[in-house]
C-alpha positions as CSV (number, residue, x, y, z in Angstrom):
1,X,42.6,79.7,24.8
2,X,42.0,79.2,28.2
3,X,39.1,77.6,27.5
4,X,40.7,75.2,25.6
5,X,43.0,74.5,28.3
6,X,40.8,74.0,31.2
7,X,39.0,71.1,28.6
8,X,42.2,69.1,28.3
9,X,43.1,69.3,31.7
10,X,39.5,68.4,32.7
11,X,39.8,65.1,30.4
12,X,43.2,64.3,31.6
13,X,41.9,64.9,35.0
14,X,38.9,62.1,34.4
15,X,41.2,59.6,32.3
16,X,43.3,59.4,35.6
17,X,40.1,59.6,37.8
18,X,36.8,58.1,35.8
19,X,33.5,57.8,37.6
20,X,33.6,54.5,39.2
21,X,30.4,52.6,41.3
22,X,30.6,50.6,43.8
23,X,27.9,47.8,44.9
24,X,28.2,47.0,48.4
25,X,25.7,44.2,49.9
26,X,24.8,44.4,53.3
27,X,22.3,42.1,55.1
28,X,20.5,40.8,51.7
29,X,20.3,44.6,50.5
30,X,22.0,46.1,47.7
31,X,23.6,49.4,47.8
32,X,25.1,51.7,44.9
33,X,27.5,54.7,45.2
34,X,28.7,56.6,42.2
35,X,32.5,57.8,42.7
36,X,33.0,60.9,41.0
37,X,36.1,62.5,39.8
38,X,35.8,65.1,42.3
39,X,35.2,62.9,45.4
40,X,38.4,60.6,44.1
41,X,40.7,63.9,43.4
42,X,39.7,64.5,46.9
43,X,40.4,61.3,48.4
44,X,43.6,61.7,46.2
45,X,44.5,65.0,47.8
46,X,44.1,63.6,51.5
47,X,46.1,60.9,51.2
48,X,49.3,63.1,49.9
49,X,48.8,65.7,52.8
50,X,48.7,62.5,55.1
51,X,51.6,61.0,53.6
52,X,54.1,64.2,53.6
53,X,53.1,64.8,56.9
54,X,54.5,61.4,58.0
55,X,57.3,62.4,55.5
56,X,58.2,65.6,57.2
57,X,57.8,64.2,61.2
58,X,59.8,61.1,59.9
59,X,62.7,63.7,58.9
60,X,62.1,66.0,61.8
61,X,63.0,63.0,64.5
62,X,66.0,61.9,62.1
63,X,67.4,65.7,62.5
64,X,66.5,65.7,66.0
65,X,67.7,62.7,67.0
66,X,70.8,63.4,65.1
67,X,71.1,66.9,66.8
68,X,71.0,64.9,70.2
69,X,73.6,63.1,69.4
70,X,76.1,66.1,68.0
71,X,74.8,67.7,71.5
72,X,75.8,64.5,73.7
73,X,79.4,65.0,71.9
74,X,79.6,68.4,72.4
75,X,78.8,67.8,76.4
76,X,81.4,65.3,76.5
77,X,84.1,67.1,74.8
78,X,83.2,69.7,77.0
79,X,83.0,67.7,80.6
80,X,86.5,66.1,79.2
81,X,87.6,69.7,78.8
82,X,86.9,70.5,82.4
83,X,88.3,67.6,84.0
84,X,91.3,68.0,82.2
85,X,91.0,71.8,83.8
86,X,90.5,70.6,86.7
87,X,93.3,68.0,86.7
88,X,95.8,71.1,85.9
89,X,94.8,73.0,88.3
90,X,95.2,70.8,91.0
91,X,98.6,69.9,89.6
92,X,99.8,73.0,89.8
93,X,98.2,73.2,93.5
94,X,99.9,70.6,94.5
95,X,102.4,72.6,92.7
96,X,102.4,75.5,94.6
97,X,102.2,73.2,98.3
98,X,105.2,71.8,97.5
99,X,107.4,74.9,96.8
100,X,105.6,76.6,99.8
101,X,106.6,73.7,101.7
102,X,110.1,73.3,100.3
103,X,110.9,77.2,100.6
104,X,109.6,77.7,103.9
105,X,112.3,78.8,105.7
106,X,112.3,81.6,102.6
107,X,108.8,82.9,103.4
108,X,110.3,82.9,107.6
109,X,113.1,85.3,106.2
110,X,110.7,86.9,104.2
111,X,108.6,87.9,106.9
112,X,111.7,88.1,109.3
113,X,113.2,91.6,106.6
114,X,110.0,93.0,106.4
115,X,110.0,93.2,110.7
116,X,113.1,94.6,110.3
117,X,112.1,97.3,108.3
118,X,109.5,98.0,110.6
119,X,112.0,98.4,112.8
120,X,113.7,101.0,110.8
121,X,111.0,103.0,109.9
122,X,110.3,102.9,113.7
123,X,113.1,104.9,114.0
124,X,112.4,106.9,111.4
125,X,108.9,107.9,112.3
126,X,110.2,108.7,116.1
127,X,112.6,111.2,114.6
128,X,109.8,112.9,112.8
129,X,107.4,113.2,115.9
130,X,106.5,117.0,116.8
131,X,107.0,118.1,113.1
132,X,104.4,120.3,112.0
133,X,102.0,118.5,109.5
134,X,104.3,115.2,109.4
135,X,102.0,113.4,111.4
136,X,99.1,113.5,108.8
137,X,101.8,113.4,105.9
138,X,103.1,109.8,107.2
139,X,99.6,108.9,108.2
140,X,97.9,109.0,104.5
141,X,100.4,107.2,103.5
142,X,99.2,103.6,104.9
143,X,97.1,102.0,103.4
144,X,94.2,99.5,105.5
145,X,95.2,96.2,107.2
146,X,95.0,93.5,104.8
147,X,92.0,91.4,104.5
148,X,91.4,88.5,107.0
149,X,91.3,85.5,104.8
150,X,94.9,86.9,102.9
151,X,97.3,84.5,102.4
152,X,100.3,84.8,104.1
153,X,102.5,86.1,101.2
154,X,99.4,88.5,100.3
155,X,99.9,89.6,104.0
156,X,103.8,90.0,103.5
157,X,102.9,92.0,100.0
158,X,100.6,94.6,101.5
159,X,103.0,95.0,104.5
160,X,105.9,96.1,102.1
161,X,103.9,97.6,100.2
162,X,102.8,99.6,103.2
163,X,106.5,100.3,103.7
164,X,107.4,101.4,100.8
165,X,104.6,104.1,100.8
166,X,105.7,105.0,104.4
167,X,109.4,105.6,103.3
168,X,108.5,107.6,99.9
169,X,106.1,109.7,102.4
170,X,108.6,110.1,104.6
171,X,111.3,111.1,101.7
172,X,109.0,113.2,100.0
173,X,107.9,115.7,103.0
174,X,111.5,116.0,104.8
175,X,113.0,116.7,101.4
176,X,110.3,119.5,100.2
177,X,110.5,120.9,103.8
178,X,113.9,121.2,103.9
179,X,114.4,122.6,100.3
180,X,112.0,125.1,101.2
181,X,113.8,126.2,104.0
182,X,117.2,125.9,102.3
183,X,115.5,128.5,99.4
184,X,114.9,130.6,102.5
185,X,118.4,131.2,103.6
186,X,119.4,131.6,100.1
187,X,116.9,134.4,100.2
188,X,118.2,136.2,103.2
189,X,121.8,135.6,101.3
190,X,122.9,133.2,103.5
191,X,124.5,129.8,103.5
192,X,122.0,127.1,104.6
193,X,125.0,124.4,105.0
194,X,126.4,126.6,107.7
195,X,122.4,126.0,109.8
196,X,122.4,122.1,109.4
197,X,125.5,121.0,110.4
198,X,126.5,118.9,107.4
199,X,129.2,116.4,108.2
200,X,129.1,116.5,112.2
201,X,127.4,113.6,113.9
202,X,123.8,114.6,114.5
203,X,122.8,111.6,117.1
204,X,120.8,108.7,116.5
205,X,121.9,105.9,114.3
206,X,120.2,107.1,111.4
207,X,122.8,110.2,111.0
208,X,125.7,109.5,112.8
209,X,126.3,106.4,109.9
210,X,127.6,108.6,107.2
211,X,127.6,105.4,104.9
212,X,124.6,103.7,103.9
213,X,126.4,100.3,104.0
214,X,127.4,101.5,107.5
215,X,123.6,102.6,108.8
216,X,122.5,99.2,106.7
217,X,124.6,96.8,109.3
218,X,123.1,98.6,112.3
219,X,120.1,98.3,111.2
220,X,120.5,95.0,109.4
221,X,118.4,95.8,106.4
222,X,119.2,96.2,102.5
223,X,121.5,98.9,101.2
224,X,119.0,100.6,99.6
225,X,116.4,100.7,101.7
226,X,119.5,101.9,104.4
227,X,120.1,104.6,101.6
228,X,116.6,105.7,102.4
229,X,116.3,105.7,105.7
230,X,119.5,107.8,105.7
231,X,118.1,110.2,102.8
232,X,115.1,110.7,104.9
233,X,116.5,111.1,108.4
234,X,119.4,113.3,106.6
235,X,116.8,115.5,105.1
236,X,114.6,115.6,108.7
237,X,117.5,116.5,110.2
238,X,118.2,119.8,108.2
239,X,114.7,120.5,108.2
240,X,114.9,120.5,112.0
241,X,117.9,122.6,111.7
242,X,117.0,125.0,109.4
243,X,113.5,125.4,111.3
244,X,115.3,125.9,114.7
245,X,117.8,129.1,113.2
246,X,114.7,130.3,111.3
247,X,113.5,131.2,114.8
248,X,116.7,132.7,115.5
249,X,117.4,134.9,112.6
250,X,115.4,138.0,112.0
251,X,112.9,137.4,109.7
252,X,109.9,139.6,111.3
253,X,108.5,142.8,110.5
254,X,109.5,144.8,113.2
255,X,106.6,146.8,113.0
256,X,102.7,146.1,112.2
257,X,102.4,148.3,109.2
258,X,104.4,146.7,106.2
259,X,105.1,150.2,104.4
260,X,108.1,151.7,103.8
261,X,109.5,154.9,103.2
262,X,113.1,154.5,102.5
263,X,114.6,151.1,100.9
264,X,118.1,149.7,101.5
265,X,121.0,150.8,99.3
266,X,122.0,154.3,97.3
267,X,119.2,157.2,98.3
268,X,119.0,161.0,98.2
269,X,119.9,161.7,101.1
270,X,116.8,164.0,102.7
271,X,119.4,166.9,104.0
272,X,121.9,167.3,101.8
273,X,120.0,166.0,98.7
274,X,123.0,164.2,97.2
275,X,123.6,160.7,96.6
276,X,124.1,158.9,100.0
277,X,124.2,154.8,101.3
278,X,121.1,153.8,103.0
279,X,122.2,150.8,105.4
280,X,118.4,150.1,106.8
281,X,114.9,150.0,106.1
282,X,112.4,153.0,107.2
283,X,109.2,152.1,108.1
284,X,106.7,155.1,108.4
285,X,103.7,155.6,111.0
286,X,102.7,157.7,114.1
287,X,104.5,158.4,117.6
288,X,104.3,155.7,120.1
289,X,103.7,153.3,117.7
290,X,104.7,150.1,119.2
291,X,108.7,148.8,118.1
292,X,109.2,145.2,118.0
293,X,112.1,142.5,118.1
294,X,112.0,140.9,114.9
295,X,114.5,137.3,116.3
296,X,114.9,136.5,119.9
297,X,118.0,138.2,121.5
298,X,119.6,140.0,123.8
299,X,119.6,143.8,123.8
300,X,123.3,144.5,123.6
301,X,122.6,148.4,123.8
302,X,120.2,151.3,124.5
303,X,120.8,154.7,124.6
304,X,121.5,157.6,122.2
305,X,124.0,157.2,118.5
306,X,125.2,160.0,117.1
307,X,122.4,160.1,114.0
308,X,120.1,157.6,115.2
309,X,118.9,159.2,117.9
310,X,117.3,157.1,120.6
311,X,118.7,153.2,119.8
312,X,118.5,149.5,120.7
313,X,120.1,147.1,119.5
314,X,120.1,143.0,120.2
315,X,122.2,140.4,119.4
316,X,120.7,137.6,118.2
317,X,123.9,135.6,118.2
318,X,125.7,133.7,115.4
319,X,126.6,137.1,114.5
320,X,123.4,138.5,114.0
321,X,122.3,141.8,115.1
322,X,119.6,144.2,114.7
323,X,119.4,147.9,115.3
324,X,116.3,150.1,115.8
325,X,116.7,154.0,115.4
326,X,114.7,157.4,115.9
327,X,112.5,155.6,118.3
328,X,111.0,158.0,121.3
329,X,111.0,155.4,123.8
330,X,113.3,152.9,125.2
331,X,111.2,150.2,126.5
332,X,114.4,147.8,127.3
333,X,117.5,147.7,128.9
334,X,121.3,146.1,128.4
335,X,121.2,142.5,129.3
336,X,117.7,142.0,128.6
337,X,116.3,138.9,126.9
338,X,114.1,139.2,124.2
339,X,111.5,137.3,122.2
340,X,110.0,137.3,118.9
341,X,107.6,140.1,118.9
342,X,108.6,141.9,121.9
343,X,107.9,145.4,122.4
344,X,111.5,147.3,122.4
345,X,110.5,150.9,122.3
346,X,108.0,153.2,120.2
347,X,108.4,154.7,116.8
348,X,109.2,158.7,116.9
349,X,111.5,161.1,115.1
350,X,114.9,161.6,117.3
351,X,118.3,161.8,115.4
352,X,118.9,162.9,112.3
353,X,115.0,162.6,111.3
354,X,112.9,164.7,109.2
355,X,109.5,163.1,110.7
356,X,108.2,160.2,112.7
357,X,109.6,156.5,111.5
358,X,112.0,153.8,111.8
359,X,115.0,153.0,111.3
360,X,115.7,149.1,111.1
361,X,118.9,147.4,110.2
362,X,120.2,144.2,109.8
363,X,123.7,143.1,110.6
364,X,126.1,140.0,110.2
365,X,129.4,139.6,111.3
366,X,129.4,143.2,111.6
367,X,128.1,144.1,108.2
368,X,124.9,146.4,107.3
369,X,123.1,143.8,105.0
370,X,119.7,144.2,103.7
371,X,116.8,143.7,105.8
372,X,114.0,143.3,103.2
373,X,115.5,139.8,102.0
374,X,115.3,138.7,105.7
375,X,112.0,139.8,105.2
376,X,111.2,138.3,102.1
377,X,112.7,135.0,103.3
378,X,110.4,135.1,106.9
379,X,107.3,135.4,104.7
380,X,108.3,132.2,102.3
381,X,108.8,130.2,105.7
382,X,105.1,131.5,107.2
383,X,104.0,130.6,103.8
384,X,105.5,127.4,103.2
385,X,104.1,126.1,106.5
């Protein structure tokens, strides 16, 4: 079959391509070639690759050259697209020059508040000086100069923003300071409003205007940024006060051991063994051992009470007083001033004692109240800072 095949095509193949011969004549000489159907299919065959070869370069430049051409649109759509960009962008330039120019007296008052609350916060900052840990507080709270080639509204906008970080420092450590100390006297039972002063003219602008529209005309700023200033200074102040009686009122141990013996309230009482008031604190330890002022005062008395034994007591004024029983020295006398930590006398067992210890009480407007909450509150204030 396949036979038969290859046969017919081979005929077709010569019908299309017989053996032809050509005579050529050349200088009085004759010359035959025989032109097979192989050599022509050949010839055939060359002339097709030639010819789709120009075929397919033809169509390559028409494509390419076509492709330039969408490219050359494409590059002027875009160029158009950028000078139109361009064109907006200096409009609104121009734009912006124009306003800046119209609204410069706006930029001058600008400029002109945020002096003005530098001024302010100058104030502010001087009433914070000497405040433990305020320095650093306020000083984390700026941020770096601007940079050099800012413009000047970028300048203005770091400024007050450098303000606004200053004040909210500033808010932010006198107001936990003072609530800290304020938990304090609430600790010890006491009243903090009765420290600070509340209400009274405090000096300096910043308290003495109760209202903030008052404080905000002195120091010709904004309301709220007066409201501030005053919230700050306000809360600086009763830290300051609140600080200054902490120093005042007794809350030190009075010896170095922290133990105690006997609490403050109802007790057995060690002699009769019935249910008796305890109006101190006992602190245990060995004779001699070393009796200290727990609040600066002065010692309003020394000498011997019927069931203390050997006594001193100091007035710390305000209504404060502390006593100090059983002791077997008297290392002070009547009209003596005292500091924090000053010896008083030493620790031993006179009075109605059954061994060496003391006897420490706390009084206030001539009331036994309990010293361990004077305690507790002196050791929130070390902690606290």
């Amino acid at each position: 079959m396949a036979i038969a095949h290859f046969h017919r095509l081979r005929k077709t193949l010569e019908g299309l391509f017989p053996e032809r011969h050509l005579y050529v004549r050349s200088g009085g000489e004759m010359r035959g070639y025989v032109l097979s159907t192989g050599k022509q299919m050949a010839c055939a065959a060359g002339v097709g690759a030639a010819a789709l070869w120009m075929g397919v370069c033809t169509a390559a430049m028409l494509v390419n050259t076509v492709a330039v051409s969408n490219t050359d649109q494409v590059v002027l759509k875009q160029k158009a697209y950028y000078e139109r960009l361009n064109a907006d962008r200096q409009a609104r330039l121009n734009s912006a020059v124009a306003q800046l120019s119209a609204t410069s007296g706006s930029l001058d008052d600008l400029a002109m508040s945020v002096e003005k609350r530098h001024a302010a916060l100058a104030l502010l900052v001087s009433d914070f000086k000497g405040a433990p840990g305020a320095a650093q507080a306020l000083a984390l709270a700026v941020s770096k100069p601007a940079i050099g080639d800012a413009s000047p509204v970028e300048r203005i906008q770091a400024t007050r923003m450098d303000q606004e970080r200053l004040i909210d420092a500033a808010e932010g450590f006198a107001k936990s300071r003072a609530e800290r100390l304020r938990l304090a006297m609430r600790m010890a039972g006491l009243d903090a409003g009765s420290f600070t002063g509340r209400g009274a003219s405090l000096g300096g602008p910043l308290i003495e205007a109760k209202d903030p529209r008052a404080l905000a005309a002195v120091l010709d700023v904004d309301e709220e940024f007066a409201a501030r200033i005053h919230r700050a200074a306000s809360d600086m102040s009763d830290m300051r006060s609140l600080g200054a009686a902490a120093q005042r009122l007794p809350f030190n141990r009075p010896t170095a051991n922290p133990a105690l013996s006997s609490s403050y309230g109802v007790r057995f009482d060690p002699f009769t063994h019935r249910p008796a008031f305890h109006s101190g604190l006992d602190f245990p330890g060995a004779f001699y051992t070393p009796i200290m002022a727990t609040a600066p005062g002065v010692i309003s008395f020394t000498g011997v009470r019927s069931g203390y034994g050997n006594t001193v007591e100091i007035d710390h004024g305000g209504g404060f007083k502390t006593r100090y029983a059983h002791l077997q020295g008297i290392a002070v006398r009547v009209g003596q001033r005292v500091v924090i930590g000053q010896r008083v006398g030493a620790m031993g067992s006179t009075g109605r004692s059954t061994g060496p210890h003391l006897h420490y009480e706390v009084w206030v407007n001539g009331r036994a109240q309990n010293p361990n909450r004077f305690l507790k509150a002196g050791e929130y204030v070390q902690q606290a800072g």
